[in-house]
Wavefront OBJ file of the C-alpha trace (Angstrom):
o trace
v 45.919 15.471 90.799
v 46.759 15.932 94.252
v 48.710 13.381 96.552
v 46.239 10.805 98.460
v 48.002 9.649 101.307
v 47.552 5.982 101.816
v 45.643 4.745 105.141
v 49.078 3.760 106.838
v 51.281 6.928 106.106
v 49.074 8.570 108.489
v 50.585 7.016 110.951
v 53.833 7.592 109.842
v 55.185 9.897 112.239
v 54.880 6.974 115.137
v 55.099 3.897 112.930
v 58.834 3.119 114.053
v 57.227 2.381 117.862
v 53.844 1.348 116.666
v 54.712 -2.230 115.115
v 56.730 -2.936 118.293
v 54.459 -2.069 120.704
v 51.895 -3.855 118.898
v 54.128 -6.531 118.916
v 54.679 -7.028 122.656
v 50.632 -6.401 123.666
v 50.029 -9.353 121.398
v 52.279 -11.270 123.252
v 51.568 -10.089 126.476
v 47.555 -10.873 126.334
v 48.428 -14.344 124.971
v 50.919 -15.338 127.768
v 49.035 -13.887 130.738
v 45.511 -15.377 130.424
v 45.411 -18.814 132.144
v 41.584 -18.978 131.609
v 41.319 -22.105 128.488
v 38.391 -19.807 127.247
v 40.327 -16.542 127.760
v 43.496 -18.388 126.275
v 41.919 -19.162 122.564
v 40.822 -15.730 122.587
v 44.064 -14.524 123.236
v 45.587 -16.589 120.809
v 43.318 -15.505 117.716
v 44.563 -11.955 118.945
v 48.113 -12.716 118.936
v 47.929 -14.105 115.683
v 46.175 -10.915 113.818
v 48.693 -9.123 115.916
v 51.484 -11.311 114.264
v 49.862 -10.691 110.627
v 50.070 -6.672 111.160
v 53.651 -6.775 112.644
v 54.603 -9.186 109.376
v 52.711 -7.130 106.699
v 54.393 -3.709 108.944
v 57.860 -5.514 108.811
v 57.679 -6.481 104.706
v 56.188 -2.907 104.110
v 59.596 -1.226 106.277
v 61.825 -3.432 104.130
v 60.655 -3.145 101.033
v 60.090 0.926 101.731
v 63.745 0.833 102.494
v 63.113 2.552 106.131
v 65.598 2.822 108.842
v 63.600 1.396 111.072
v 63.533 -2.192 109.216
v 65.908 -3.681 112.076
v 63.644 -2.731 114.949
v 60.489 -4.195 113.007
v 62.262 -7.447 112.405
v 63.439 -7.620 116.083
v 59.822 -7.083 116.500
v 58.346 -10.272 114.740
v 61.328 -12.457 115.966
v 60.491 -11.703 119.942
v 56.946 -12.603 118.734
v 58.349 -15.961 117.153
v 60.496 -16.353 119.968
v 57.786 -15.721 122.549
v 55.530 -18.254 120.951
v 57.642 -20.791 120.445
v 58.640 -20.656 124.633
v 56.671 -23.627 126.240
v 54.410 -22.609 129.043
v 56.157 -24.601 131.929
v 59.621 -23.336 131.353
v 57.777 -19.413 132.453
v 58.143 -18.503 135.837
v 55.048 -19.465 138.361
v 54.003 -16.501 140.634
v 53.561 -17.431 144.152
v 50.160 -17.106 143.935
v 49.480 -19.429 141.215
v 51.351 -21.729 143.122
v 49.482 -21.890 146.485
v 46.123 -22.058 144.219
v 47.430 -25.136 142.513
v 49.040 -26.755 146.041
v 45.353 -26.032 147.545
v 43.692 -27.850 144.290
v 45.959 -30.978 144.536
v 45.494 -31.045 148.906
v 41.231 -31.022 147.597
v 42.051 -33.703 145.314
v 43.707 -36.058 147.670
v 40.424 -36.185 150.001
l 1 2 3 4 5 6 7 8 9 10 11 12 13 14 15 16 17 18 19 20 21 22 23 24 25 26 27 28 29 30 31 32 33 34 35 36 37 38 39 40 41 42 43 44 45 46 47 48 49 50 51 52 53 54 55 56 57 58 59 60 61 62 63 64 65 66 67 68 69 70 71 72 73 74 75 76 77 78 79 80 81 82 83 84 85 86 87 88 89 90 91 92 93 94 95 96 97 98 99 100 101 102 103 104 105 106 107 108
């Protein structure tokens, strides 16, 4: 009987900067939308893209790859980078003069 591959090991030959590159788009779309729409979009994204860098990570472990550390740094900058409250990240100038021309509105 020949070998089957399985759906993943197709990837195989890029899977060590796959999950962490997966890792940090996830991220990335949920912490630059502003949008409250947008954001719980963004969100439901991150999270799938949390699922696939977990069931990547357990899959590298248990496979006994050498790649297992840079998969687990993986998950925790996504832990880490959801856990960081939104008003400790830096506001752009531009965001600021937006939100100083919203309040100067709201005092007339």
């Amino acid at each position: 009987m020949p070998y089957i591959p399985f759906w993943f090991e197709s990837f195989a030959h890029g899977f060590p900067w796959i999950v962490p590159g997966l890792a940090l788009a996830g991220l990335w779309i949920a912490r630059s939308t502003s949008d409250v729409a947008l954001k719980t979009l963004a969100e439901r994204v991150f999270f799938a893209a949390m699922l696939i860098v977990a069931a990547a990570t357990l899959r590298t472990v248990l496979a006994n790859e050498g790649c297992w550390l840079l998969h687990m740094g993986s998950i925790g900058v996504m832990v880490l980078g959801a856990t960081i409250p939104v008003s400790d990240l830096p506001v752009s100038d531009l965001d600021q003069a937006e939100t100083d021309s919203e309040m100067a509105l709201s005092d007339r």
